[in-house]
N, C-alpha and C positions, 0 to 999 in steps of 0.2 A: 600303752593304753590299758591293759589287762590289769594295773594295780588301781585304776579307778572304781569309784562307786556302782556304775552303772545309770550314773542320770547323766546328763548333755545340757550344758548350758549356750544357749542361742545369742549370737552375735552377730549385730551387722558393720558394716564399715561405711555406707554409703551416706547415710546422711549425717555422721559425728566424727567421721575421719577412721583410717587405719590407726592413729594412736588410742582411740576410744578402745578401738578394737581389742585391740593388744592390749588396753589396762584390764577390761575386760574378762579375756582370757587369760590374764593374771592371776583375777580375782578368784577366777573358777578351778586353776590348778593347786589355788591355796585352800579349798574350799574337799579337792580329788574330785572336780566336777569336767566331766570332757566337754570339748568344744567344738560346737561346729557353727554352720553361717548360712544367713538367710538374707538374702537376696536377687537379686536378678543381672542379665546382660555384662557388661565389663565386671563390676564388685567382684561377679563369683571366680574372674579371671588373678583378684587382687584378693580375694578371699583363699585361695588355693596356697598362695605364698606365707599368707599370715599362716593356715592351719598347720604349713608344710615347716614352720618354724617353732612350732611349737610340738611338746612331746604328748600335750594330752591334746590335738587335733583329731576329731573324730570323721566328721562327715562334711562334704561338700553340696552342697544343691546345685544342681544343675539343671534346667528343662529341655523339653524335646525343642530342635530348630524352629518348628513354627509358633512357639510359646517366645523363643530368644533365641531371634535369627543373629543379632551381632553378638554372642556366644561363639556360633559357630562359623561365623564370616568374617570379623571385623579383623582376628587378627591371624593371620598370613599364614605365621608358625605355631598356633594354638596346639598345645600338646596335645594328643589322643587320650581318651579315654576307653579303657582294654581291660575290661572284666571288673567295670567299676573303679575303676586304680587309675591317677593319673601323675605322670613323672613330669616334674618341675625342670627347669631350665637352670643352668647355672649362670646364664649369660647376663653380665650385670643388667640390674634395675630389675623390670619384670621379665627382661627377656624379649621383649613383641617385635616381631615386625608387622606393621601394619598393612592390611590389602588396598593398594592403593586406587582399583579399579571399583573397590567394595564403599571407599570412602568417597570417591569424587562421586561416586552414584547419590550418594544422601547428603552430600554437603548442603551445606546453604550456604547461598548468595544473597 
């Protein structure tokens, strides 16, 4: 990221899909523009994978738990966040398992 410009270009996934995303963030490596992701709840969970694939991935958003409690609930093995820094999973797909006591609480019937 140190051969970039110094500007960030913002990208979401949530309401134009991960491949929006990523043409996106294409655009912006073609440009020496870093990229980071603005969203909320799951996205920034599916926003961490896009960034973490990319060389000019810059910043993640994340909120405090009472801002985006299923952030921090929903999934089971959500990687830690440790001085700002958070290590991705290898484990195919995104990796998740899901809390299953976290999701019958909010389900709908």
């Amino acid at each position: 990221m140190s051969s970039l410009a110094g500007e960030v270009a913002v990208v979401t996934g949530a309401r134009h899909g991960i491949g929006a995303a990523l043409a996106a963030a294409l655009a912006a490596a073609g440009a020496s523009v870093a990229v980071t992701h603005h969203d909320g709840a799951v996205a920034s969970q599916v926003a961490a994978h896009l960034l973490g694939s990319i060389p000019h991935g810059a910043y993640l958003e994340v909120f405090l738990p009472e801002r985006d409690p299923i952030w921090w609930n929903l999934v089971a093995n959500r990687p830690p966040l440790e001085e700002g820094w958070i290590e991705l999973t290898d484990a195919p797909g995104l990796g998740w398992e899901l809390d299953p006591e976290y999701v019958a609480r909010y389900r709908l019937r």
